[in-house]
C-alpha positions in Angstrom: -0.8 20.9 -6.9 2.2 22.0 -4.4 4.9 23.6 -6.1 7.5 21.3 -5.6 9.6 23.5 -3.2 6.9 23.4 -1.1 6.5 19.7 -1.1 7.0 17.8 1.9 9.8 16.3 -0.3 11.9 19.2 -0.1 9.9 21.4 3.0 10.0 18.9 5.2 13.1 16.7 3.7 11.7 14.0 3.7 13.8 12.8 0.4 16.5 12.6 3.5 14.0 10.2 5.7 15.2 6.4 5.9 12.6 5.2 4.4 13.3 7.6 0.6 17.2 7.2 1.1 16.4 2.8 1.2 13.6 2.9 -1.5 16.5 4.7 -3.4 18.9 2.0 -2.8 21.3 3.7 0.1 21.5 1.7 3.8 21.0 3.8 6.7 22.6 3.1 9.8 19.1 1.7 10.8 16.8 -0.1 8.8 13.6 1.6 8.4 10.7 0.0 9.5 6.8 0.4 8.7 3.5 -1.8 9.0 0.9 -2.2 6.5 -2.5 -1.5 8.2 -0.8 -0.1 11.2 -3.1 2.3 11.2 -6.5 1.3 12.6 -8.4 -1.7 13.9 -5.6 -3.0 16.4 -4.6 -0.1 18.0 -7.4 1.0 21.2 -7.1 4.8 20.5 -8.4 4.2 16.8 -11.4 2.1 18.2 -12.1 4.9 20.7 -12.4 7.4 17.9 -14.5 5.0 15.1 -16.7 4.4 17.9 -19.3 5.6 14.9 -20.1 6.0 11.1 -19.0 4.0 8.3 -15.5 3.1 7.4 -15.7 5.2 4.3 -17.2 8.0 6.4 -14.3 7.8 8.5 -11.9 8.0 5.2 -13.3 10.9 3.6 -13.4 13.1 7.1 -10.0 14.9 7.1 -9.4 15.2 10.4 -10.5 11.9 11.5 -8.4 10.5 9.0 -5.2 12.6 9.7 -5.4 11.6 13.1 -5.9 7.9 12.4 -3.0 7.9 10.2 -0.7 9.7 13.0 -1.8 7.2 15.9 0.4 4.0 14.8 3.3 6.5 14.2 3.1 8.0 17.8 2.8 4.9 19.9 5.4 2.8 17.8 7.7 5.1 16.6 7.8 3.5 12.9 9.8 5.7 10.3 6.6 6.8 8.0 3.2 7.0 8.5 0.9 5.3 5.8 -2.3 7.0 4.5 -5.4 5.9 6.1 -7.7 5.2 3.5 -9.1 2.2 1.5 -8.4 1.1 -1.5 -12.3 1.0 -2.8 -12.6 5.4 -2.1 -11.4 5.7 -5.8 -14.8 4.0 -6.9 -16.9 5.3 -3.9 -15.9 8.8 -5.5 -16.9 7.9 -9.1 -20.4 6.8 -7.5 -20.3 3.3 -7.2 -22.4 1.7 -4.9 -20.0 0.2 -2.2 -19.8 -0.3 1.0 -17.2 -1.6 3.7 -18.8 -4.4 5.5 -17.8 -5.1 9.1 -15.6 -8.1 9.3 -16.2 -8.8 5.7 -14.3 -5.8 3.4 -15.5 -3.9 0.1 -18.9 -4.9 -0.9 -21.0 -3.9 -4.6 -24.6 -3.7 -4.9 -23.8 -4.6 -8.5 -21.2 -6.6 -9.3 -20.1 -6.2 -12.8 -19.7 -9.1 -14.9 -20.8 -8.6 -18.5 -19.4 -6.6 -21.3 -22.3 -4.8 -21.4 -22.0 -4.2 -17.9 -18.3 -3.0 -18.2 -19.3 -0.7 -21.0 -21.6 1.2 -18.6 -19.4 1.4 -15.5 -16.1 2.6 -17.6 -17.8 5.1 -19.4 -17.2 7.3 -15.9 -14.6 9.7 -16.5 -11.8 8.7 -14.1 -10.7 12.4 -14.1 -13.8 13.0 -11.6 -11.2 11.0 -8.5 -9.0 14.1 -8.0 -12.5 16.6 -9.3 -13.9 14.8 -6.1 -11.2 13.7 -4.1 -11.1 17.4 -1.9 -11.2 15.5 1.7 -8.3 12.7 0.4 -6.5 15.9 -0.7 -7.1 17.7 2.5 -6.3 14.6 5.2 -2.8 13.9 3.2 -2.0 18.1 3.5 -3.3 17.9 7.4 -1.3 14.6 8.0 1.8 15.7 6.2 1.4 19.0 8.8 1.1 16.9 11.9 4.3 14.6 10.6 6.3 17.6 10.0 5.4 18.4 13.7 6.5 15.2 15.0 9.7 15.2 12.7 11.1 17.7 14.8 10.0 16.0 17.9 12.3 13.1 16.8 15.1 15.2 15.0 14.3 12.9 12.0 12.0 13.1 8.5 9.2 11.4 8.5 7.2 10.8 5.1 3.8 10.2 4.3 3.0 6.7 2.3 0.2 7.0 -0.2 -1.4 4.0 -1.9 -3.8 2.8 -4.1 -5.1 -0.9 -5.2 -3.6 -2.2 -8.6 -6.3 -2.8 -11.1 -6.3 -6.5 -10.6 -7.4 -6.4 -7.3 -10.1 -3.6 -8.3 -11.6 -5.5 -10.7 -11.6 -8.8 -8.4 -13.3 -6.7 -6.1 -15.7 -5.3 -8.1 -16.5 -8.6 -10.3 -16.8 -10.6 -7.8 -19.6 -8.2 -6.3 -17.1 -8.5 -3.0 -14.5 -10.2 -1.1 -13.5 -14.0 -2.9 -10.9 -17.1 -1.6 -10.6 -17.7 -5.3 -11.2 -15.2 -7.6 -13.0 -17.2 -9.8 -15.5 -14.6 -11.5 -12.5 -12.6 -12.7 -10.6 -15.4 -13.4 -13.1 -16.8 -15.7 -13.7 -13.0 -17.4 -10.1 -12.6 -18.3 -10.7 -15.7 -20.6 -14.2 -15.1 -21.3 -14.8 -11.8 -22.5 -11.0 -10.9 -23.1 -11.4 -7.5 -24.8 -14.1 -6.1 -22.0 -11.3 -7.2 -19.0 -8.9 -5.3 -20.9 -11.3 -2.1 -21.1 -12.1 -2.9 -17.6 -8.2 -2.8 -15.8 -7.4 0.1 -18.3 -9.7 1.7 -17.1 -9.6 1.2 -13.8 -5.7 1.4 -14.2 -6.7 5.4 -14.6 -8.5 5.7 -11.5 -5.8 3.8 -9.4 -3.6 6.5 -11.4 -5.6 9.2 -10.3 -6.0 8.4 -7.0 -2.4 8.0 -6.8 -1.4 11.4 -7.8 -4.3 13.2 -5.6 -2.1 11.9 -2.8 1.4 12.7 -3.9 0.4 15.9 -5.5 -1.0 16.5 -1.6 2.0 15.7 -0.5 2.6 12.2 -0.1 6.4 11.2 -0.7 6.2 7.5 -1.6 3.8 5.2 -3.4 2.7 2.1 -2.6 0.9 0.2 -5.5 -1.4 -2.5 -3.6 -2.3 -5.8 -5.9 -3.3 -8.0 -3.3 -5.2 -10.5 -4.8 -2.9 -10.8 -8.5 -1.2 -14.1 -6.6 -4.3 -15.9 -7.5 -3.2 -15.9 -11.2 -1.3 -17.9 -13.3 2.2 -16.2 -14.4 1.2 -16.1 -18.5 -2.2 -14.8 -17.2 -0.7 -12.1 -14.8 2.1 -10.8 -17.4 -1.0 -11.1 -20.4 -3.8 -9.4 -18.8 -3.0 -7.7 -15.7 0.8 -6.2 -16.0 -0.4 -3.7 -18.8 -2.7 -2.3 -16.6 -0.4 -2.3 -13.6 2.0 -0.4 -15.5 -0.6 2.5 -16.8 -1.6 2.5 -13.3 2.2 4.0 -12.2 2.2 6.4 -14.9 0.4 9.5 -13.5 2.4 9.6 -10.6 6.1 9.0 -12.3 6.2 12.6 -13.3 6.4 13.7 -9.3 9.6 11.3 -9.3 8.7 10.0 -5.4 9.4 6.2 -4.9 7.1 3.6 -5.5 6.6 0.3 -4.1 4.7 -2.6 -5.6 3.6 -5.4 -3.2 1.3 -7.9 -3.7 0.1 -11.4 -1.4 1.2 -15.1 -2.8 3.2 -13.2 -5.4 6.5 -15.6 -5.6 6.3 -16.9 -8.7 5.7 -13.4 -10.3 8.3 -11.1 -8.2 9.9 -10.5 -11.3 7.3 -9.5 -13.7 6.2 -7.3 -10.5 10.1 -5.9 -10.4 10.3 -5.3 -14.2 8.0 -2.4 -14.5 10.3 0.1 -13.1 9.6 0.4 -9.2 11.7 1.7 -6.2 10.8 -1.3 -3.9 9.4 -4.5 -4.1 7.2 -5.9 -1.2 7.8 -9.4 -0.9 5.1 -11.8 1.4 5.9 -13.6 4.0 6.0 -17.1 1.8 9.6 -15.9 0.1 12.9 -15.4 1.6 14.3 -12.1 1.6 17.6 -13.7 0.1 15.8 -15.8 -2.4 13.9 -13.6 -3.7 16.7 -11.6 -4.4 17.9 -14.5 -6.6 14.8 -14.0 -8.2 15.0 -10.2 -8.8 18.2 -9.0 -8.8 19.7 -6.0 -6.9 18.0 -3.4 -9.0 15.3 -3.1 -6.2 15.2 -2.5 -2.7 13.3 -5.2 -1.4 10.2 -5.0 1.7 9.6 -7.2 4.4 8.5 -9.4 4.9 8.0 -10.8 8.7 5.4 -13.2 8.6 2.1 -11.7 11.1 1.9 -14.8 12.9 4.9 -14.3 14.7 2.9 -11.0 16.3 1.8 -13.7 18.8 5.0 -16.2 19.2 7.3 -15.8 22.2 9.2 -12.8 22.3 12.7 -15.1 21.9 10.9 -16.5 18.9 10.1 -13.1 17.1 13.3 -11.6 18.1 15.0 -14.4 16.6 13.1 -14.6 13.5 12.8 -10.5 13.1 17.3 -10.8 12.8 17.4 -13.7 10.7 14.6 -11.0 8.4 17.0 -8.4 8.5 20.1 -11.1 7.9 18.3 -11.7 4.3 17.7 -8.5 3.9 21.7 -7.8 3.5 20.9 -9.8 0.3 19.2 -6.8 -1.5 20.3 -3.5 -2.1 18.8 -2.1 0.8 15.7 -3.1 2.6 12.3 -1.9 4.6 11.2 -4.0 7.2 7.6 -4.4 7.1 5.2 -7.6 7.7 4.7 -9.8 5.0 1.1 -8.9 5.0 -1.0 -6.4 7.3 -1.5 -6.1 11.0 -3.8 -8.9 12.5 -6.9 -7.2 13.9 -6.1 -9.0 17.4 -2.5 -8.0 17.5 -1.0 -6.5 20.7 -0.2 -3.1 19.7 3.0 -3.7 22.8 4.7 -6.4 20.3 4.7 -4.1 17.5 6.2 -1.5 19.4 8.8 -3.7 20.7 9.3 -5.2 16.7 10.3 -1.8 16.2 12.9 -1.2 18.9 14.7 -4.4 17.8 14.5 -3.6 14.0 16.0 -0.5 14.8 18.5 -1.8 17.1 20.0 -4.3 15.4 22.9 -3.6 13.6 24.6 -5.7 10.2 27.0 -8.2 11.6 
């Protein structure tokens, strides 16, 4: 672990960058902006380099992945850089069989649907994600080098964003055997076999943990806690058997006192539950209003995003118009980060999110 002096935190300052100082409820002069996934498939420079090997091959090699991570920051100037990794390495380092399918997403040779099934898979000892997790440690300490490097470029802090997917999502993942529209396998196990989908997101509410402190204890200054998939569940379901897990998933990494941010897609009806375990900042989808969903939350939380990704390929007039009107909301909140309400299209023009950047950063609260 970094002593904490030593931490990009304090070494590099980045408690000072936009980004800390809006996740801790202050307003710069500009609103800082970031992109989920805007590191990798749409930018040219990251296809010329993953021009071979797997997608976890390319997550576990440090220097391929420190470098991946940089690119977005370089071309589009976005105030933090955010780890280039997947949220399936956790389970790839305990030994699962996984794999990343092209155009597809996480894939399980065995999907694991029984309790006898679960009783097998959790009796891995989550502590083995940091006993393993030497190359995740090592591309966060190389990236946090290279964004100290280019903080004094721009005169500016610039933090690295770790993440890790929230146990929901996981175990979708993993019970569904891969990628699902509905969800329906985990669905049905969280009513099924309600004592082995407990043991199941506990447990994998450990390894998210884990993985979540190998980054910041690397030196990653903000946490993002990913549950993409919990919008597919009913709000007495999500607060009954998935919240727990979510919140024993944030513990590790509260000792390092870093922000954290919990975002999740089709999440309106459960922004608050996802606000009441004691996060920094709230990533809100595109389907909710910055300003209403501030009526839904309260100003306890800075808020995130939440530009919707079609608008990537709308007239510039049109995105222009819609990115102010996003920022407008955002005076609702505390503070705000502009991000997308989702990730970066594959097919996006890496020019438009360049330019999304230059007019968040431009504009200026009425």
């Amino acid at each position: 672990m970094i002593p904490a002096l030593h931490h990009p935190f304090h070494a590099h300052d980045t408690r000072n960058s936009r980004l800390v100082k809006a996740l801790r409820g202050e307003r710069p002069a500009k609103t800082p902006v970031w992109f989920m996934r805007q590191a990798g498939r749409s930018l040219p420079e990251y296809r010329a380099l993953r021009n071979q090997g797997t997608m976890l091959e390319a997550c576990l090699d440090p220097a391929l992945a420190s470098e991946i991570t940089m690119q977005p920051v370089r071309r589009h100037k976005v105030d933090a850089a955010v780890f280039f990794s997947d949220i399936i390495v956790p389970l790839a380092l305990l030994g699962l069989d996984v794999q990343i399918a092209p155009g597809r997403g996480p894939v399980f040779s065995e999907p694991v649907r029984t309790a006898a099934q679960i009783a097998e898979v959790i009796r891995i000892d989550p502590a083995l994600v940091r006993e393993r997790g030497d190359a995740v440690a090592d591309a966060v300490t190389r990236t946090t080098a290279m964004l100290a490097e280019e903080s004094e470029v721009r005169g500016e802090p610039l933090p690295l964003i770790g993440f890790a997917g929230a146990p929901f999502t996981l175990a979708a993942y993993l019970v569904e055997g891969g990628p699902s529209k509905d969800h329906m396998a985990a669905r049905s196990l969280i009513h099924a076999e309600p004592t082995a989908w407990e043991d199941l997101t506990m447990w994998l509410a450990d390894v998210t943990g884990q993985f979540l402190a190998l980054q910041v204890e690397a030196g990653a200054s903000v946490a993002q806690l990913f549950d993409s998939w919990a919008g597919a569940l009913a709000p007495d379901d999500y607060r009954r058997a998935v919240l727990p897990a979510s919140v024993r998933a944030l513990e590790p990494v509260r000792a390092f006192d870093v922000p954290i941010i919990h975002f999740g897609v089709g999440t309106g009806e459960i922004l608050t539950d996802m606000a009441s375990i004691g996060v920094d900042g709230l990533g809100v989808d595109y389907r909710v209003p910055l300003d209403d969903a501030v009526r839904r939350v309260g100003r306890d939380v800075t808020l995130q995003g939440n530009f919707d990704p079609a608008l990537l390929f709308a007239p510039d007039e049109v995105r222009v118009a819609a990115a102010h009107r996003i920022l407008a909301e955002g005076l609702a909140a505390r503070a705000h980060v502009f991000n997308l309400g989702h990730g970066v299209p594959m097919d996006a023009d890496p020019a438009v999110l360049t330019a999304l950047v230059e007019t968040v950063h431009a504009w200026r609260a009425p």
